[in-house]
N, C-alpha and C positions, 0 to 999 in steps of 0.2 A: 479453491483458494479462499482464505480468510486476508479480506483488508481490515487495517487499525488505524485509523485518525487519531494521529497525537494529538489531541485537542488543546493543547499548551501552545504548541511550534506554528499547527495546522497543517502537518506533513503527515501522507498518506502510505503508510508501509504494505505492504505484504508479507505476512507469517513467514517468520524461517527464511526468509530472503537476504537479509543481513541483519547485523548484529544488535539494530536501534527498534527493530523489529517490534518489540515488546517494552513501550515507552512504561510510567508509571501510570499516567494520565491519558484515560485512553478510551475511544467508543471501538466497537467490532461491527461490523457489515459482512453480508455472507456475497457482495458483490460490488466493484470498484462504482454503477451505475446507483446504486443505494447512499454509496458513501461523498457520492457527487451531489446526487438531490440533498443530502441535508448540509452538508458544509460550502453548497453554494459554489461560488467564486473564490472562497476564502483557500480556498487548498490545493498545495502545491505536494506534487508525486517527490518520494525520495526516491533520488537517483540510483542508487545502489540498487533497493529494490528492485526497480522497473529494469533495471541493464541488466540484472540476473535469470528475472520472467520472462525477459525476451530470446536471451540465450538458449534457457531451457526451453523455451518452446519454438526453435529453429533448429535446435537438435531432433523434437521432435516429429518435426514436419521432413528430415531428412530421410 
């Protein structure tokens, strides 16, 4: 999975997860632990995203 920190909002998407997914303004991390160390405290998970990755990966654990 690719995370994107909107670096404008400070909201931390995951690729293809929902539709904000691909802000204008934007850094990429190959890891949610990557994109924690540089935006600190500052950043807050998009909801959508994260309820979609957790879906899909409780299907997969089935």
């Amino acid at each position: 999975m690719k995370y994107i920190l909107n670096t404008k909002t400070g909201t931390l998407h995951i690729e293809n997860m929902c539709s904000k997914s691909n802000p204008y303004e934007k850094k990429e991390f190959k890891s949610e632990d990557e994109a924690r160390a540089y935006g600190r405290l500052n950043i807050k998970n998009c909801k959508t995203c994260f309820k979609n990755r957790d879906k899909k990966l409780s299907k997969i654990s089935l």
